[in-house]
Residue frames as a rotation matrix with the C-alpha (Angstrom) as fourth column:
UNK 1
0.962 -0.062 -0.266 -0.49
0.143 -0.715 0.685 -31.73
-0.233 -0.697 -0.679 37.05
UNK 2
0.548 -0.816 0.183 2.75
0.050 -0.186 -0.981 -30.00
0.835 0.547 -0.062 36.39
UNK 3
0.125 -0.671 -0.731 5.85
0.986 0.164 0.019 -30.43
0.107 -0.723 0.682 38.59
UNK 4
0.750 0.253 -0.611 6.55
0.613 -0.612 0.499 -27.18
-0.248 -0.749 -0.615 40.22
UNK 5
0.047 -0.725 -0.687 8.25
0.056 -0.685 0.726 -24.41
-0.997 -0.072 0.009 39.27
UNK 6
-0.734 0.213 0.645 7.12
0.636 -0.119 0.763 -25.42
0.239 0.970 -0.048 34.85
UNK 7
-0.036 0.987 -0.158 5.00
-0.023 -0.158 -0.987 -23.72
-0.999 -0.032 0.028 33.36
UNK 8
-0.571 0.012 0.821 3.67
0.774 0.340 0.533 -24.83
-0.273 0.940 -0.204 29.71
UNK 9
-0.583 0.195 -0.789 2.64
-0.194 -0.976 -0.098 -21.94
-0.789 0.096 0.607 27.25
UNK 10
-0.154 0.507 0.848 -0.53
0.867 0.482 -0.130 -22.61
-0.475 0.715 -0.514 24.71
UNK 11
-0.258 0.669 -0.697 -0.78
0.233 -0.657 -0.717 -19.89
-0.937 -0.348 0.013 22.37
UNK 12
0.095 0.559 0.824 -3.34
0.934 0.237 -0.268 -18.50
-0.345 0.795 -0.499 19.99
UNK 13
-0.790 -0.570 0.226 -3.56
0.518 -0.422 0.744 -16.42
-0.329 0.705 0.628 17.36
UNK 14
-0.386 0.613 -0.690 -5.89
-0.617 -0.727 -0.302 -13.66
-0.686 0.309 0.658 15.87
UNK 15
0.415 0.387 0.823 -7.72
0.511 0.649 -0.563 -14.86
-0.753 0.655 0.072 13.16
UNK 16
-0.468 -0.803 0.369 -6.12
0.821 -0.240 0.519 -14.01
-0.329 0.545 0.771 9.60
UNK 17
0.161 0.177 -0.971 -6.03
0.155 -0.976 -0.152 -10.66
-0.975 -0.126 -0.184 9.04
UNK 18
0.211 -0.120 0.970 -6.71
0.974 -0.064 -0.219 -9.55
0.088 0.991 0.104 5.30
UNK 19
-0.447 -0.845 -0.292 -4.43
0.478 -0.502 0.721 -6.56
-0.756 0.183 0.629 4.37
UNK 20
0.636 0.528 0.563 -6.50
0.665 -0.004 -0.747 -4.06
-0.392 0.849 -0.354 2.07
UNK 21
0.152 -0.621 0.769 -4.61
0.943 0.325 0.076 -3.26
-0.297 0.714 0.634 -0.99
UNK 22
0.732 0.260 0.630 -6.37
0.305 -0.952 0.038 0.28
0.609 0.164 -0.776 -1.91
UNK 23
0.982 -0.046 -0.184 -4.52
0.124 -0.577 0.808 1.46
-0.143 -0.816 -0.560 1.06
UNK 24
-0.238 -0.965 0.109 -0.87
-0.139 -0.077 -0.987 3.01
0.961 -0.250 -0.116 1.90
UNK 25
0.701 -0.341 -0.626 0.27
0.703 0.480 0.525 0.99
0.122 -0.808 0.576 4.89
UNK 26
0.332 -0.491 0.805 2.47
-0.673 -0.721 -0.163 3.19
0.661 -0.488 -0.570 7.08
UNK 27
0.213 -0.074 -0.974 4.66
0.794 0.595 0.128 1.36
0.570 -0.800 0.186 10.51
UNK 28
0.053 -0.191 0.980 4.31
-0.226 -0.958 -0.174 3.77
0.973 -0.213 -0.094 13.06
UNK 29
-0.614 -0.766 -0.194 6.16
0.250 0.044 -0.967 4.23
0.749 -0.642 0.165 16.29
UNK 30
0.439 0.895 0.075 3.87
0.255 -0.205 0.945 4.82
0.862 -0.395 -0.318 19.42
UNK 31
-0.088 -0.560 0.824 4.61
-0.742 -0.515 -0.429 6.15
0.664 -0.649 -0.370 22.39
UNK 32
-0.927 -0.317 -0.200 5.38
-0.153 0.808 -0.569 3.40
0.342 -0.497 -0.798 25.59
UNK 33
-0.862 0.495 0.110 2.66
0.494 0.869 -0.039 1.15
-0.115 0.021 -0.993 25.71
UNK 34
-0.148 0.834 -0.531 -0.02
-0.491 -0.528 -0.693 3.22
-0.858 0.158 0.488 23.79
UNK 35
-0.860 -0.253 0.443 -0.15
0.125 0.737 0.664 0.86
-0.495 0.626 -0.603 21.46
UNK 36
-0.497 0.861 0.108 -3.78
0.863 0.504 -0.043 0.01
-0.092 0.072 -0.993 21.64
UNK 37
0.210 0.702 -0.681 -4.99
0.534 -0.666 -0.522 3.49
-0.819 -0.254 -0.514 22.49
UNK 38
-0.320 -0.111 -0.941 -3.51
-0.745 -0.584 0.322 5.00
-0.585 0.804 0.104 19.13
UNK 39
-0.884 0.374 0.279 -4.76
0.467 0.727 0.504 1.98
-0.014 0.576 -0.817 17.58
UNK 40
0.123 0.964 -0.237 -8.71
0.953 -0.181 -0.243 2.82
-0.277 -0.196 -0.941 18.97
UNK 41
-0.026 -0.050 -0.998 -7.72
-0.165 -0.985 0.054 7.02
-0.986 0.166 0.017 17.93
UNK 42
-0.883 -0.468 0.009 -7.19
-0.078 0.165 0.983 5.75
-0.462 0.868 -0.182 14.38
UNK 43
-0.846 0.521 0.115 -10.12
0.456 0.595 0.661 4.09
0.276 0.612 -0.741 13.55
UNK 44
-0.028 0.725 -0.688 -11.93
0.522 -0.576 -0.629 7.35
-0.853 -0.377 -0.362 14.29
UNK 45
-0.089 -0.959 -0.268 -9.95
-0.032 -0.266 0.964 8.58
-0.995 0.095 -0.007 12.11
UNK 46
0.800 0.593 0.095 -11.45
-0.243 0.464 -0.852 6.19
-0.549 0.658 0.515 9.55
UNK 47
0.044 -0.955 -0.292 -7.50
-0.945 0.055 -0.323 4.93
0.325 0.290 -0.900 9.36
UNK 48
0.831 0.036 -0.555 -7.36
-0.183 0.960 -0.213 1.18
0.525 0.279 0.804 8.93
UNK 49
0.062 -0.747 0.662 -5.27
-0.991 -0.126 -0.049 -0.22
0.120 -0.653 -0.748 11.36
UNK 50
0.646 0.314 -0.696 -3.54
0.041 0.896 0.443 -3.68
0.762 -0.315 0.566 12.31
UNK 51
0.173 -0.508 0.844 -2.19
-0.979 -0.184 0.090 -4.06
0.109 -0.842 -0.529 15.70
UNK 52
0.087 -0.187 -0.978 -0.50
-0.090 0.977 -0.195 -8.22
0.992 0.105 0.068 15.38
UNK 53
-0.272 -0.501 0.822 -0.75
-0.937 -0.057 -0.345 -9.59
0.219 -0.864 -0.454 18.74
UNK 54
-0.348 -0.013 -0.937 -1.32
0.031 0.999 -0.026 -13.18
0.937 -0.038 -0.347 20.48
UNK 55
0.175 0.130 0.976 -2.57
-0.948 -0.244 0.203 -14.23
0.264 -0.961 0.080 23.37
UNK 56
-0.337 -0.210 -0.918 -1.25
0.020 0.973 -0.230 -17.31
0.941 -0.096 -0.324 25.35
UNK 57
0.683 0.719 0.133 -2.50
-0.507 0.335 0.794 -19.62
0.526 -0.610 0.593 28.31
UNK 58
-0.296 -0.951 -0.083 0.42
-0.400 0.203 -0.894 -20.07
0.867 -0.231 -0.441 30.82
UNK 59
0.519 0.007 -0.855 0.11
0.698 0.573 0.429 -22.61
0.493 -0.820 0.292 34.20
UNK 60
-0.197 -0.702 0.685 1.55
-0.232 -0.645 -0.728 -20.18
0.953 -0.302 -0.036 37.49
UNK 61
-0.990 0.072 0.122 1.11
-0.099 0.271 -0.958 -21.88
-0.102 -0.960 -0.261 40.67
UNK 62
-0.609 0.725 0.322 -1.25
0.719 0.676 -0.162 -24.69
-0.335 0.133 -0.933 39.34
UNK 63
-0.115 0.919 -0.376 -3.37
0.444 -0.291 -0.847 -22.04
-0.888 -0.264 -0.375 37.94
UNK 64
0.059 0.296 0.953 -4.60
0.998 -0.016 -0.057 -21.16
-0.002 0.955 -0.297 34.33
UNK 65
0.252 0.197 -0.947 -3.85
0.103 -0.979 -0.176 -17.36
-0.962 -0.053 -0.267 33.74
UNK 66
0.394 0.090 0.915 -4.33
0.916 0.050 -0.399 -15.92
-0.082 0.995 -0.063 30.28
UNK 67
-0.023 -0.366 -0.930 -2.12
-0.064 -0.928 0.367 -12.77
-0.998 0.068 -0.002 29.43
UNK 68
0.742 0.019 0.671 -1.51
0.669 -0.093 -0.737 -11.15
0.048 0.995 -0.082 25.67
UNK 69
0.021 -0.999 -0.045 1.20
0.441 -0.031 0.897 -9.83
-0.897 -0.039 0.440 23.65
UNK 70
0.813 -0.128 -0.568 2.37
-0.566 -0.401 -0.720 -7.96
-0.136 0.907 -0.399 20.64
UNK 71
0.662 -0.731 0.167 4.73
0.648 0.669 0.364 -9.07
-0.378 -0.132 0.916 18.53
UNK 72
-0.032 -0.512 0.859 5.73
0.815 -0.511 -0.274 -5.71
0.579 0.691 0.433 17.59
UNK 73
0.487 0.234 -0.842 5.43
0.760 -0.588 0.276 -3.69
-0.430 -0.775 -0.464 20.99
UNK 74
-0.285 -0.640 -0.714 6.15
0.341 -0.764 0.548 0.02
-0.896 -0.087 0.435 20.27
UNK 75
-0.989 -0.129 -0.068 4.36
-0.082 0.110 0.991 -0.72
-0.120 0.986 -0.119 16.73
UNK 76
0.311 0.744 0.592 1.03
0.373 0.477 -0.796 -0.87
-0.874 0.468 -0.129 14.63
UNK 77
-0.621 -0.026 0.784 0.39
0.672 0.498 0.548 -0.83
-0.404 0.867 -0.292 11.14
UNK 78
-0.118 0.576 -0.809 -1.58
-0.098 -0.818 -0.567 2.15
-0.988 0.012 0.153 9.53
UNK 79
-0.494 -0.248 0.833 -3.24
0.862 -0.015 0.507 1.88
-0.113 0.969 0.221 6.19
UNK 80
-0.144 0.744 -0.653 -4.93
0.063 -0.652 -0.756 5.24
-0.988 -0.150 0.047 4.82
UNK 81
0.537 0.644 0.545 -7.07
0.617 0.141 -0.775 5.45
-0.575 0.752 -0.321 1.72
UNK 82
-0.388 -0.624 0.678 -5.02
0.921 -0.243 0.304 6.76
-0.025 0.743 0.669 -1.45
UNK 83
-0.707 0.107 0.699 -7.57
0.401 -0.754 0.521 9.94
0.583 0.648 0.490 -1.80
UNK 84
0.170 0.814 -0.555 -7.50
0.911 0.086 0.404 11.21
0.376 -0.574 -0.727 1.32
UNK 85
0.647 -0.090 0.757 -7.58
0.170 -0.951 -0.258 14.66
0.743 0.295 -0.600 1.97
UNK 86
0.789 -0.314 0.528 -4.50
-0.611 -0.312 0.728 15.66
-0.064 -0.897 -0.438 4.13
UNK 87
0.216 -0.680 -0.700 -1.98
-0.359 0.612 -0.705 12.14
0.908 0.404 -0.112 3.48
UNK 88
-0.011 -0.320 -0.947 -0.03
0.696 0.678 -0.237 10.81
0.718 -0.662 0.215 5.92
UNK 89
-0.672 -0.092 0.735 -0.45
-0.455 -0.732 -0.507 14.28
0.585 -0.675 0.449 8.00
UNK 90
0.836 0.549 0.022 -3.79
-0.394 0.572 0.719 12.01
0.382 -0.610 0.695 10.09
UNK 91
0.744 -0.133 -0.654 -1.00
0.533 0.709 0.462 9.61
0.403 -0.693 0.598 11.60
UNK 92
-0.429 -0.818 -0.382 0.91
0.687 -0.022 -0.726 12.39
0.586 -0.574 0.571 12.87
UNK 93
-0.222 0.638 0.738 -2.47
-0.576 -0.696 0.428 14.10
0.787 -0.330 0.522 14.64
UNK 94
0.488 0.123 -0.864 -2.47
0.171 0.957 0.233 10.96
0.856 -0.262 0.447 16.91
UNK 95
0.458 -0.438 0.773 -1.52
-0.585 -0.804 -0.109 11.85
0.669 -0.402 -0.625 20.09
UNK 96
0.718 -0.053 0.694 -0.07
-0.428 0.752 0.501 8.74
-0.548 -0.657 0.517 20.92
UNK 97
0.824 -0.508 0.249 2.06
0.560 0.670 -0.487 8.24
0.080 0.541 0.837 18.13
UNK 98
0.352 -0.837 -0.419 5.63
-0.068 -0.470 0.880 9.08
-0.934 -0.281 -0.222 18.64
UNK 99
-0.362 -0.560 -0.745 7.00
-0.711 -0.351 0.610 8.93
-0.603 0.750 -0.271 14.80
UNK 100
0.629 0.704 -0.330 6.67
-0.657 0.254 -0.710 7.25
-0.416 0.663 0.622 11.83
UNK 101
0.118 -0.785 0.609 8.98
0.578 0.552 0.600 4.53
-0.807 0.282 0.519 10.15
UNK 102
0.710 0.690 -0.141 10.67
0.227 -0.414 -0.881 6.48
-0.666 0.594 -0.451 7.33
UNK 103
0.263 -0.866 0.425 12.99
0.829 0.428 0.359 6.70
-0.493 0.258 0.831 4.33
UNK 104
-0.675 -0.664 0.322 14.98
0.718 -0.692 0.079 9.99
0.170 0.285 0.943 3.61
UNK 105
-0.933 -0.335 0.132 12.54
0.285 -0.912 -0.295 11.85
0.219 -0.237 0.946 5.52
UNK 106
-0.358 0.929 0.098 9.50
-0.850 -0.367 0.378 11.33
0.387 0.052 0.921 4.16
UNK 107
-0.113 0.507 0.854 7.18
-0.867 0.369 -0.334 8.28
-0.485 -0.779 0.398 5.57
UNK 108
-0.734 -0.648 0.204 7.78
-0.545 0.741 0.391 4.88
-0.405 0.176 -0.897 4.34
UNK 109
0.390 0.849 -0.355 4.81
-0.918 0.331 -0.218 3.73
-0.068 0.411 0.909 2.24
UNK 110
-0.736 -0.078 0.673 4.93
-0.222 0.966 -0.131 -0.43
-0.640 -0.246 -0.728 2.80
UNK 111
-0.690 -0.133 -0.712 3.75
-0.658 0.526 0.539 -2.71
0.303 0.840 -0.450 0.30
UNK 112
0.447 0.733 0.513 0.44
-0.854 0.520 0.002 -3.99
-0.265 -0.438 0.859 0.99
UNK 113
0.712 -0.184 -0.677 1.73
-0.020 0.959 -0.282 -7.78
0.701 0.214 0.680 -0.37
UNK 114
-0.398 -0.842 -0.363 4.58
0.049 0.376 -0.925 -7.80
0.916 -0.386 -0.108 1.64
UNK 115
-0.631 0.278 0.724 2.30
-0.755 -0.433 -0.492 -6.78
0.177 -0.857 0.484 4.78
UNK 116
0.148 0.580 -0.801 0.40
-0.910 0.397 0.119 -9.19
0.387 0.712 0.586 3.53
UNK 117
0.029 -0.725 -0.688 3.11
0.038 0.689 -0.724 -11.91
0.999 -0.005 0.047 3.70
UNK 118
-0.850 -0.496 -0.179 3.43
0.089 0.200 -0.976 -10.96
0.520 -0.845 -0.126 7.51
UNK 119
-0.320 0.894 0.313 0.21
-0.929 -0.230 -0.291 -10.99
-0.188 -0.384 0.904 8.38
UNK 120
0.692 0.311 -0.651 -0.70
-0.586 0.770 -0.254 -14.80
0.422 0.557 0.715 6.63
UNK 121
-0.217 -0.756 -0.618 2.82
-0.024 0.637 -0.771 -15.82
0.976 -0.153 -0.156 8.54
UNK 122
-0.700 -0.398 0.593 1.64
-0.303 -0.586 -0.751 -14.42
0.647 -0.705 0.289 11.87
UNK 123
-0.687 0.621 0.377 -1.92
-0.374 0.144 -0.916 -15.38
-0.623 -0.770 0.133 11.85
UNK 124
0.149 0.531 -0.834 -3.07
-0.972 0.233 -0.026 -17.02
0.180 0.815 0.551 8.76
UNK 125
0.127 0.100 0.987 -3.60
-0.508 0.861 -0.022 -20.44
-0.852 -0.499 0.160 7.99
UNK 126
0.201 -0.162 -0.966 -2.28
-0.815 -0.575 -0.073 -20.74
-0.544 0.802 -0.247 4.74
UNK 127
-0.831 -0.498 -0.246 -1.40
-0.549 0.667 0.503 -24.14
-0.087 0.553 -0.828 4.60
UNK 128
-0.382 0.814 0.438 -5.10
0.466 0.579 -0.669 -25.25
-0.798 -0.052 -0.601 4.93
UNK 129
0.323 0.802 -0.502 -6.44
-0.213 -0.455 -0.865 -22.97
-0.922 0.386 0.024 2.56
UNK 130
-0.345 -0.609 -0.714 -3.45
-0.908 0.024 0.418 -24.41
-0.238 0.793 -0.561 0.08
UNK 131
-0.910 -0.084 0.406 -5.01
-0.118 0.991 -0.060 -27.79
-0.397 -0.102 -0.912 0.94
UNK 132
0.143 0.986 -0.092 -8.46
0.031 -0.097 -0.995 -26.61
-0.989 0.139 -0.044 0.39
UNK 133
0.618 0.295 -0.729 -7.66
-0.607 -0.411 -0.681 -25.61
-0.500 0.863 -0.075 -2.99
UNK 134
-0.627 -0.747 -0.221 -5.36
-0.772 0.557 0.307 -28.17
-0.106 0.363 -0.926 -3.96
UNK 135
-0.534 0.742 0.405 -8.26
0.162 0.560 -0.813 -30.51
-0.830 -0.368 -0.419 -3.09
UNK 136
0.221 0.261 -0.940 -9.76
-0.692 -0.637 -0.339 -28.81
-0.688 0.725 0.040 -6.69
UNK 137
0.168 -0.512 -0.842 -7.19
-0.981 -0.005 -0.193 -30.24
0.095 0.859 -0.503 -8.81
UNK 138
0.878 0.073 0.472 -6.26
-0.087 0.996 0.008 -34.28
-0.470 -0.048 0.881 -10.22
UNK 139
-0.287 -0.944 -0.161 -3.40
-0.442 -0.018 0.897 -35.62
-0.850 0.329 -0.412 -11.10
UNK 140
-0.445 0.165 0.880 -3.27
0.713 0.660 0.237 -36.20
-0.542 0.732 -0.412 -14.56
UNK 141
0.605 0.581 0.545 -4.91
0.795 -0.399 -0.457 -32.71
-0.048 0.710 -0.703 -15.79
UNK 142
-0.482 -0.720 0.499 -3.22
0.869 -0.465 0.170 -29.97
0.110 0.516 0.850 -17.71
UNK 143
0.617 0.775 -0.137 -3.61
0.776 -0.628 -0.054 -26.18
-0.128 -0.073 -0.989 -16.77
UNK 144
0.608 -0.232 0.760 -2.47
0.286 -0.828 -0.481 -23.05
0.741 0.510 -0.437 -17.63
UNK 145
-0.279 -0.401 -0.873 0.14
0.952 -0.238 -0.195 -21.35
-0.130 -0.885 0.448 -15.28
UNK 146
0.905 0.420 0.067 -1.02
0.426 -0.893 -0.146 -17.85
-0.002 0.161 -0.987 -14.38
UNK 147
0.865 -0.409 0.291 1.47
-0.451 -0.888 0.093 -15.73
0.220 -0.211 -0.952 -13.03
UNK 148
0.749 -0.633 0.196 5.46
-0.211 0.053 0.976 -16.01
-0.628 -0.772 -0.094 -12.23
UNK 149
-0.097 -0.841 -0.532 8.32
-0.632 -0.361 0.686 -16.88
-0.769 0.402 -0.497 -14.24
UNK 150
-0.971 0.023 0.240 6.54
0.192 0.673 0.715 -19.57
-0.145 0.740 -0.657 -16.36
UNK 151
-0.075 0.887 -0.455 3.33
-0.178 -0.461 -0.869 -17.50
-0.981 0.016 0.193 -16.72
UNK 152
-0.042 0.356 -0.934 1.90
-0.953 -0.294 -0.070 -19.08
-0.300 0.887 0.351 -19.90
UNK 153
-0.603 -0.612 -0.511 2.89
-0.787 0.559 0.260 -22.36
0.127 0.559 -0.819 -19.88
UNK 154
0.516 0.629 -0.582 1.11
-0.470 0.776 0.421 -25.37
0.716 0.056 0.696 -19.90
UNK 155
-0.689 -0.454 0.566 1.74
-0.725 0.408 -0.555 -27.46
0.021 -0.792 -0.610 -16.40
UNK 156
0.483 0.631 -0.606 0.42
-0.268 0.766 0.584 -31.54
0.833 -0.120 0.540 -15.84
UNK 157
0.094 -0.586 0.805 0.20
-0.916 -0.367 -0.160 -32.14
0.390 -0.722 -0.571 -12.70
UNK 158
-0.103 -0.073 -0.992 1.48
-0.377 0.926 -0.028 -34.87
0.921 0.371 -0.123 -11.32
UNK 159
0.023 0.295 -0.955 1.13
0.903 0.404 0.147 -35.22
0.429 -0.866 -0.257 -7.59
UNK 160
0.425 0.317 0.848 -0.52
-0.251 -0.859 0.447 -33.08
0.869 -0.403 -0.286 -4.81
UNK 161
-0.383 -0.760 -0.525 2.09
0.461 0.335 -0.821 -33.11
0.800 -0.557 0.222 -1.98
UNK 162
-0.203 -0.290 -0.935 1.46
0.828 0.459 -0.322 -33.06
0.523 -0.840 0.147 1.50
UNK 163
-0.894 -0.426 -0.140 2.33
0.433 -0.901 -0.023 -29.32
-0.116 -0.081 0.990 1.72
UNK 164
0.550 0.826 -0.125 -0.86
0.478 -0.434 -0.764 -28.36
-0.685 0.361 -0.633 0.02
UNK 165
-0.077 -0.288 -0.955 1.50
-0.620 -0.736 0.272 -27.62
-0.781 0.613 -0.122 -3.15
UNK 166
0.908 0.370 0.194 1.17
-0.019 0.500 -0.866 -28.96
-0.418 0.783 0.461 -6.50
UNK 167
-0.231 -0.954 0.192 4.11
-0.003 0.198 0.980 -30.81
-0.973 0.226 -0.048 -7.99
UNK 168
0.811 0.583 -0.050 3.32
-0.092 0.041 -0.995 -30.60
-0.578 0.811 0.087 -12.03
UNK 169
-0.179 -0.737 0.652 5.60
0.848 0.220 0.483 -31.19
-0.499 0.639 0.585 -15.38
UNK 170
0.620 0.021 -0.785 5.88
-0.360 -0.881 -0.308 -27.75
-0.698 0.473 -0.538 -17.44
UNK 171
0.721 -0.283 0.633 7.29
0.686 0.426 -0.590 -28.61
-0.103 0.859 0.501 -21.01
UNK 172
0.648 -0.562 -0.514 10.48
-0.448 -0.827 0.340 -26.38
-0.616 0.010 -0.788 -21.76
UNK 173
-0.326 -0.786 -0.525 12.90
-0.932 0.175 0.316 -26.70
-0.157 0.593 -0.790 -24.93
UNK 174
0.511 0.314 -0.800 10.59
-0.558 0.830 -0.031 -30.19
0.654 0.462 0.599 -25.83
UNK 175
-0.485 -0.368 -0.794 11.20
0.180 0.846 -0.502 -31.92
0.856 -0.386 -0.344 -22.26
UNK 176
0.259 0.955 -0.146 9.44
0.412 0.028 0.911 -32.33
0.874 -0.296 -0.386 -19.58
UNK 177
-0.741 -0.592 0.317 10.75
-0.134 -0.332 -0.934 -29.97
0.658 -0.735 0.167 -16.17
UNK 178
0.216 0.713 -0.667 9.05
0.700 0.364 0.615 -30.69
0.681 -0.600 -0.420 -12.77
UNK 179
-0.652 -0.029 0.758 8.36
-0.218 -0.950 -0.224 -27.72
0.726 -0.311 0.613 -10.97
UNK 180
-0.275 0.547 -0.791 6.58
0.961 0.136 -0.240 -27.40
-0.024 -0.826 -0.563 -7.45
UNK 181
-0.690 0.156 0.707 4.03
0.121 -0.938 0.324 -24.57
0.714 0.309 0.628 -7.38
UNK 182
-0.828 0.560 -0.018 1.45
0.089 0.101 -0.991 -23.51
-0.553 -0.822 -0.134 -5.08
UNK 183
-0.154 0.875 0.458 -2.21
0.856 0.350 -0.380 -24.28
-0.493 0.333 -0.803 -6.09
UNK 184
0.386 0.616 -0.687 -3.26
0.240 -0.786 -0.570 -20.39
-0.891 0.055 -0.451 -6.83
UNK 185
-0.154 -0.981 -0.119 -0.84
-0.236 -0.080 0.969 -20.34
-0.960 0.177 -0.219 -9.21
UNK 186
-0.907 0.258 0.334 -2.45
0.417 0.664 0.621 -22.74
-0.062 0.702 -0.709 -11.76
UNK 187
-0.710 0.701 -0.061 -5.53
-0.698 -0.690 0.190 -20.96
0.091 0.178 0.980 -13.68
UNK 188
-0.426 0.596 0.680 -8.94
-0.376 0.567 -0.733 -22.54
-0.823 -0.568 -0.018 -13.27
UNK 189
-0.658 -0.141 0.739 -9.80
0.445 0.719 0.534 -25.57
-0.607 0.680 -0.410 -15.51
């Protein structure tokens, strides 16, 4: 039982939310709390929406009450299909949306990876799925790096850390450099 006048806050998270690429991602501005209802107008629409919110389990005079949140009130996410007829003119038919985020005028096309990136921080589980796949690899074997600033090189790894990252030697100038990478990183034996 809690002492009177706490209350302790448990909260959860959507499940992770995958970000499709095809799309331009738009942040658009709704009108006061229409969040949701231009959210549900969209996806008539046949306009890919994410709307990031949470919901938590707070104690209020001894009693379990369950409320939700955005973490972007005032905000969703719009993606719309590259070859669609009309463009970005659908998220201003929305009669709930009050503007668009935008840069010199025209709407702000966002970077599916970088949406991505906040979406995987917000409500992914990323460090299990680094473990999962780290779980793959032994110390002691030699793979290829795909992709980043040593893309090509040969990498032995030498210990799988904690993190779910992969600590490995990468040869450079005929010595050995120890580099921390994340599993995906390393092609597949």
């Amino acid at each position: 039982m809690s002492r009177r006048g706490s209350n302790g806050t448990n909260m959860r998270f959507e499940a992770r939310r995958h970000i499709d690429p095809a799309r331009h991602w738009y942040a658009v501005a709704t009108t006061m709390h229409a969040e949701r209802n231009a959210a549900m107008e969209f996806v008539g629409n046949d306009v890919a929406i994410w709307l990031p919110h949470y919901r938590a389990l707070t104690i209020r005079r001894n009693r379990k009450v369950e409320a939700s949140g955005l973490f972007f009130p005032g905000y969703l996410f719009a993606g719309i299909a590259p070859d669609r007829k009309g463009g970005t003119d659908v998220l201003f038919r929305n009669r709930f949306v009050a503007d668009v985020l935008r840069d010199n005028g025209k709407p702000l096309r966002l970077s599916p990876p970088i949406i991505q990136a906040v979406a995987d921080r917000l409500t992914g589980d990323v460090k299990s799925e680094r473990m999962a796949a780290a779980a793959a690899l032994h110390v002691g074997e030699i793979r290829r790096i795909s992709r980043g600033p040593f893309a090509s090189f040969l990498a032995e790894i030498t210990e799988l850390l904690a993190s779910g990252r992969v600590r490995v030697d990468v040869s450079i100038f005929g010595r050995a450099t120890p580099l921390e990478l994340d599993p995906d990183y390393l092609d597949a034996a």
